[in-house]
N, C-alpha and C positions, 0 to 999 in steps of 0.2 A: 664484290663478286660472290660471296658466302654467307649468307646471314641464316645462321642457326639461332634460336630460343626454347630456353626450358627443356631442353631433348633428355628426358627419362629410358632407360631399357631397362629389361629385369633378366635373368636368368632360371627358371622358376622361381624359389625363394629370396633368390640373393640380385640385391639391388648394382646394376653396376654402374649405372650413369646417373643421375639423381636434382636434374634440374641444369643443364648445360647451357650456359650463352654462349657463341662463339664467330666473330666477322672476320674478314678477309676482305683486303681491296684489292683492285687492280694489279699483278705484278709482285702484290706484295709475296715476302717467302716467311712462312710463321713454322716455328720448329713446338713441340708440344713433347714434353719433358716428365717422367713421372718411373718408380715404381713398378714393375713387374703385379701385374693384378689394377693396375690404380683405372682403369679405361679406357686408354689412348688407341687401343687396335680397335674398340669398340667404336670407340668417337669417332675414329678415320672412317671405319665402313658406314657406320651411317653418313659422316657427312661425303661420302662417295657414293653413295644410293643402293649399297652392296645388303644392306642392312636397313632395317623400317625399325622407328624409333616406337615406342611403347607411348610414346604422349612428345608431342614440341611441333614444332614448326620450321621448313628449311626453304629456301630460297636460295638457288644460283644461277647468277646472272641474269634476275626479273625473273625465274620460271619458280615455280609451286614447284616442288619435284614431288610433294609428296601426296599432289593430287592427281599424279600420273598414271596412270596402267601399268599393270605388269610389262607389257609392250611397249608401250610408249617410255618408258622410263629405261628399258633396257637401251630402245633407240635414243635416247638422251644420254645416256652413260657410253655409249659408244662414240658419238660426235664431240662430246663436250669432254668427257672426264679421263685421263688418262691413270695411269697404277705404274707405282714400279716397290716391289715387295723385297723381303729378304731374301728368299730363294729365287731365282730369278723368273721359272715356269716357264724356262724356253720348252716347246716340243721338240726331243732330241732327234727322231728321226726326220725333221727339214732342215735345211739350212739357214743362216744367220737372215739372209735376204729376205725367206719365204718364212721365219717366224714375223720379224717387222711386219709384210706386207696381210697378214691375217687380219687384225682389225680394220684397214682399210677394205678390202673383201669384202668382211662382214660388215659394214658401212653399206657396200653397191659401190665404188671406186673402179674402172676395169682395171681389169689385169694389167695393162700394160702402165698406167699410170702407176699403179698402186705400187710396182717395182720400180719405178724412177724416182718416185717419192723414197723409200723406202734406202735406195741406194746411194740419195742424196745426205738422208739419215744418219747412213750407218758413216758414210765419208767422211761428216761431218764433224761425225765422234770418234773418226780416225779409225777407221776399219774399214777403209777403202780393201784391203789386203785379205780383208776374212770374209767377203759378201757370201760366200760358195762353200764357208767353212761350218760344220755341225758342233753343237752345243758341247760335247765329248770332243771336240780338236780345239777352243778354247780356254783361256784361261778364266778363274774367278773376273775376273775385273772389266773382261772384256765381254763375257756373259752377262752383267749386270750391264753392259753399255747398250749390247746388245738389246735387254731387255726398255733399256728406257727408251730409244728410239722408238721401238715398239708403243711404247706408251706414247710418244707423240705423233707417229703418225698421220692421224687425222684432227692436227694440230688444236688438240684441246684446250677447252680455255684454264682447266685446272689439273694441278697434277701432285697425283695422292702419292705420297714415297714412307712403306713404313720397314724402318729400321734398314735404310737402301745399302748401308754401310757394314751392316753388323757381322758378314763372313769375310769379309776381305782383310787382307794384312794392310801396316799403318800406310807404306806409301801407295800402295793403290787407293786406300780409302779416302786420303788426302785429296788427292788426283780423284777422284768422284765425287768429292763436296766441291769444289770449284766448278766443275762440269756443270752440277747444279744449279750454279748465279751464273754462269758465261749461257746456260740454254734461258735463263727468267729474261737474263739481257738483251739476247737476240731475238727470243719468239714472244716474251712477254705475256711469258702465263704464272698465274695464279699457283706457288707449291705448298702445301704442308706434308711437313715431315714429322713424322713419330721417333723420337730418336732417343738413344743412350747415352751419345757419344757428345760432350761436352763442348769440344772443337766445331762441331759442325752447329748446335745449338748458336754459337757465339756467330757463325758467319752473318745469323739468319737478320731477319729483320725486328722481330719479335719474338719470346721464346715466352710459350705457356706452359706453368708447373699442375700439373694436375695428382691429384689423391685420392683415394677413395669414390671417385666418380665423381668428381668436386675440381675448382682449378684453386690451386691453392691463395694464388695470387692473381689481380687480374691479370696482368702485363710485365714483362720488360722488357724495354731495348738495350738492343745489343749492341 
């Protein structure tokens, strides 16, 4: 599903990626492990097309992405690529339904679909009760569910999560690293996760240690 090579960035003097390999298959869930400073927000956004690498090569799902347009590649990152970050970036003034239902929107979905999908979403992940509820009448936990529906949506084939854990207390976080293999289960998409948290590393299917812009090791299974 993913095939990055050699992907270099710089920050003007200070090198932060410095020759990256990195694949992903179908389904699979790869958690990527490192140091504060070590890459890993940087690797995510490139290999989510948030970010244009300085020198490498990326492929997802057969497409060049990085022979794309500024447009054409926005419209790629929309259909295909889903995000769910540390803060969650609900807009506070809509509701739980009509933040979901924005990137479908911005897709061309209508309105009326894009809210049945959306509603399906949120049920799904057990927020049948809060469709109507705003960002500020939520809890931590259910903000970030909120937010991940959002990211599926427009049921992409991969889906970027960095650090999805790191505000929540232990059992809501618990309770959203499970969410994360019961949603790979049912929709079968493609996750990497940027993570801290050791537990949720261990769920994954492969866990990448990265340093200094470098992986430290190739691989382990978990």
């Amino acid at each position: 599903m993913i095939e990055a090579h050699d992907i270099e960035k710089s920050f003007g003097q200070l090198k932060v990626l410095k020759g990256i390999d990195f694949t992903a298959g179908q389904s699979e869930v790869v958690s990527i492990m490192g140091a504060s400073g070590a890459g890993k927000s940087t690797l995510l956004q490139i290999l989510g097309t948030l970010m244009r690498p300085d020198k490498g090569t990326l492929m997802i799902g057969g497409t060049n992405v990085l022979s794309l347009s500024r447009d054409r590649i926005s419209e790629f990152r929309n259909r295909h690529i889903g995000f769910v970050f540390q803060f969650h970036h609900l807009l506070p003034e809509f509701t739980s339904v009509e933040n979901v239902m924005i990137p479908a929107l911005i897709g061309g979905k209508p309105e009326k679909e894009a809210k049945t999908k959306a509603e399906i979403l949120l049920d799904d992940l057990g927020l049948s009760q809060r469709l109507n509820h705003k960002p500020a009448e939520l809890s931590g936990g259910e903000q970030q569910r909120v937010a991940i529906a959002r990211a599926l949506v427009n049921n992409p084939a991969v889906l970027f999560a960095d650090e999805p854990s790191g505000n929540l207390d232990s059992a809501t976080k618990e309770d959203l690293h499970k969410l994360f293999f019961r949603l790979r289960d049912k929709y079968g998409q493609t996750i990497i996760i940027v993570t801290h948290d050791p537990e949720l590393a261990r769920m994954c299917d492969r866990t990448l240690y990265m340093k200094d812009g470098l992986f430290l090791t190739k691989d382990r299974n978990t």
